[in-house]
C-alpha positions in Angstrom: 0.0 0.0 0.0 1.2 3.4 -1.0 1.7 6.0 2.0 -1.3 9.0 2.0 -0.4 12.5 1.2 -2.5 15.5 2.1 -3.3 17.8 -0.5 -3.4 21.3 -0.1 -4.9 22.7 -3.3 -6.5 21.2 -5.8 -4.6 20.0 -8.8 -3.9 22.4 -11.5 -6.2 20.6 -14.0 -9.1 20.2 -11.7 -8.8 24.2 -11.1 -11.6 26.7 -11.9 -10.1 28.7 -15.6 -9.1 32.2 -14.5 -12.0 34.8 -15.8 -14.9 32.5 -15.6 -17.3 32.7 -12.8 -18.6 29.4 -11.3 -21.5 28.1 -13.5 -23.8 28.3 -10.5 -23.5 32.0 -10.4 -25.1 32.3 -14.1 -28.6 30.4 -13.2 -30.3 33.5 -13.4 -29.1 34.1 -17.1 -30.7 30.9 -18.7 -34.5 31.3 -19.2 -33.3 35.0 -20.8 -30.8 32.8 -23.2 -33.6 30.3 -23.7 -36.0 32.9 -24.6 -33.5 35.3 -27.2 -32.7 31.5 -28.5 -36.6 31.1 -29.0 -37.0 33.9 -30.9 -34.4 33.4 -33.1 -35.3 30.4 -33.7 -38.2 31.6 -34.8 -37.6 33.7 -36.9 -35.6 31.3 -38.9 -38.6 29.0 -39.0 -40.5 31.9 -40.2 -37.7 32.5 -43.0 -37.9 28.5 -43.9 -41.5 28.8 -44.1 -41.4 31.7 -46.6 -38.7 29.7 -48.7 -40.7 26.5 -48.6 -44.0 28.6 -50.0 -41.9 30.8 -52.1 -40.0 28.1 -54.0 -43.2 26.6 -55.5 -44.9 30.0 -56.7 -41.6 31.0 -58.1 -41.6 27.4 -60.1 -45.0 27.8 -61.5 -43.4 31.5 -63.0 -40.4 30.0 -64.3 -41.4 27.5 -67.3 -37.7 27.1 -68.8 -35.8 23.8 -67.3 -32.9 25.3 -67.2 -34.6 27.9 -64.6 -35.4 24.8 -62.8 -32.0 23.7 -62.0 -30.8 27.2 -61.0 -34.1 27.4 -58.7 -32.5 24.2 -56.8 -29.2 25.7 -56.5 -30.6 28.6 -54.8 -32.9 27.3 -52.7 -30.0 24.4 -51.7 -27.8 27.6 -51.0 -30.5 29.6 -49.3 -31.0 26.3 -46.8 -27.2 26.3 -46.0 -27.0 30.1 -45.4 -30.4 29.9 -43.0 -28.5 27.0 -40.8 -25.2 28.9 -40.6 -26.8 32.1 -39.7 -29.0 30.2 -36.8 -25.5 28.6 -35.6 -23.9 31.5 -35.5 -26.3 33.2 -34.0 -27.1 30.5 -31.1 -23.7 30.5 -30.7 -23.5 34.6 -29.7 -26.6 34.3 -27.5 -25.0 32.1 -25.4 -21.5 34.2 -25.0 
């Protein structure tokens, strides 16, 4: 058996990062988080909505197939931009 040591301090990876308050002490701040991230989220359902119901009326304007295939790209690069824009986003609510 190995001889006990008493410890003094607690080791320097178990030790609370300089700057940062103890996550107890920001309770308080997550229903407000929860509700800015509600909102937001929100209003990117509301902007997913419009594309979704846009995308069709747009299609029944555009006749040429070749429109067709440029419609698809944009609408692929209109969902991309939507989720990166609701990550980033998220993401600064919660700093």
């Amino acid at each position: 058996m190995g001889r006990r040591v008493v410890v003094s301090r607690r080791p320097a990876a178990l030790r609370r990062p300089r700057g940062r308050s103890d996550p107890g002490e920001r309770g308080a701040d997550v229903p407000a988080i929860v509700g800015r991230q509600l909102r937001q989220a929100l209003l990117t359902v509301g902007a997913v909505a419009g594309l979704l119901v846009g995308t069709p009326i747009v299609a029944v304007w555009v006749p040429d197939p070749v429109a067709w295939v440029a419609l698809s790209v944009v609408v692929q690069a209109a969902w991309v931009g939507l989720a990166v824009l609701q990550l980033r986003r998220a993401e600064r609510l919660e700093r």
